[in-house]
C-alpha positions in Angstrom: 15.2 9.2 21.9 14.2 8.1 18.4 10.6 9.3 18.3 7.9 6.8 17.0 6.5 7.4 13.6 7.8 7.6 10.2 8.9 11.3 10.4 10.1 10.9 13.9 12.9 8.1 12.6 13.9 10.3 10.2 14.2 13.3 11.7 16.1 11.5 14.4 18.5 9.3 12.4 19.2 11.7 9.4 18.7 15.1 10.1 19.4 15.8 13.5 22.6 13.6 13.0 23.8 16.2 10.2 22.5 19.0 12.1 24.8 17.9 15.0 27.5 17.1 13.4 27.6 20.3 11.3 27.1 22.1 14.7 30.0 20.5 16.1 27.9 18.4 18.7 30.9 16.4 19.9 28.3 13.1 20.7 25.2 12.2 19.3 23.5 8.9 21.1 20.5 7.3 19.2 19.2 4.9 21.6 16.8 3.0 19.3 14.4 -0.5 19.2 12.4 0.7 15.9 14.0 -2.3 14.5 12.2 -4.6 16.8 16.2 -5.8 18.3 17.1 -2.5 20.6 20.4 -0.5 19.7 22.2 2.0 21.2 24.4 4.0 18.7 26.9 6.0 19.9 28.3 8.9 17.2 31.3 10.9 18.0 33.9 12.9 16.1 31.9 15.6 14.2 32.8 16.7 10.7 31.5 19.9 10.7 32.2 21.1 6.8 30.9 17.2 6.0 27.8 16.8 8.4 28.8 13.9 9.4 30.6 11.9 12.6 33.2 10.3 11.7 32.9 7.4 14.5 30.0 5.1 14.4 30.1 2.8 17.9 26.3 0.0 17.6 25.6 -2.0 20.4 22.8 -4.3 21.3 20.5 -3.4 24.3 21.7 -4.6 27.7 25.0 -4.3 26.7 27.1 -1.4 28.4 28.4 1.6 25.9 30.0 4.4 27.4 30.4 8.0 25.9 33.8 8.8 24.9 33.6 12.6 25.0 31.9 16.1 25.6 30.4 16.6 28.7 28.7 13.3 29.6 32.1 11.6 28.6 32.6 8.5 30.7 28.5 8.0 31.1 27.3 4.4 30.8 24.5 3.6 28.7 23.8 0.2 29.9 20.7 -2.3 30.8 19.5 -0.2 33.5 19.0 2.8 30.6 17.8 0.5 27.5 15.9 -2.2 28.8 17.2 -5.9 28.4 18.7 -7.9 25.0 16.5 -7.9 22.0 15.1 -11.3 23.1 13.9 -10.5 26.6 12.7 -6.9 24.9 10.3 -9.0 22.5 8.7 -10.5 25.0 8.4 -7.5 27.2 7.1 -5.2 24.7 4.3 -7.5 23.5 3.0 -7.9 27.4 3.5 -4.0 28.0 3.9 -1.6 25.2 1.4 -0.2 22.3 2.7 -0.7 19.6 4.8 2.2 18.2 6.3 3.6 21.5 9.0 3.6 23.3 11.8 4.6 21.2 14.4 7.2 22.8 17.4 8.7 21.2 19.3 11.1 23.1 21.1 14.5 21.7 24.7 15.0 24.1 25.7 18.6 24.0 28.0 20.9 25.1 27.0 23.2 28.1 26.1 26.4 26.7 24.9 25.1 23.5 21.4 25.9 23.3 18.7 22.9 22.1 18.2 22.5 18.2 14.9 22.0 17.5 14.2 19.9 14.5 
């Protein structure tokens, strides 16, 4: 989950994603509506000596995005994870949500890998 907050973007979007990658994390999944539209980006192929992931997969919420590897490979991140299309998220975040909250982003790692903290 993206965490709310300057810092918490990022840390989420720029550090951990180097951290990962330079850790070998095989998929990194930012699941993010800081932007006010709701996307889920899906990284894969780490670069280790580079920091970076060499596959970059965006897609809008409510639509399905499934992970192509490590051990949650063949997981759908879909509507029922996200929340609907940006549209339908406007509407709903005005009627329900402080403003601020309610970003996730999601770290996938290997079993046995122990949790970065960052």
């Amino acid at each position: 989950m993206v965490s709310p907050g300057h810092d918490g973007i990022e840390r989420d979007r720029e550090r951990k994603r180097r951290a990962y990658s330079r850790a070998g994390i095989p998929v990194y999944v930012l699941i993010d509506d800081h932007d006010r539209h709701g996307t889920v980006t899906v990284l894969a192929a780490p670069r280790p000596d580079e920091a970076v992931y060499m596959n970059v997969h965006r897609v809008a919420y409510g639509t399905d995005v499934t992970i192509p590897e490590g051990p949650a490979k063949g997981f759908v991140i879909g509507e029922a994870i996200t929340g609907p299309p940006a549209q339908r998220l406007r509407q709903r975040r005005t009627a329900r949500r402080p403003r601020g909250e309610g970003s996730r982003a999601v770290g996938v790692r290997p079993v046995g890998r122990q949790p970065m903290c960052g």
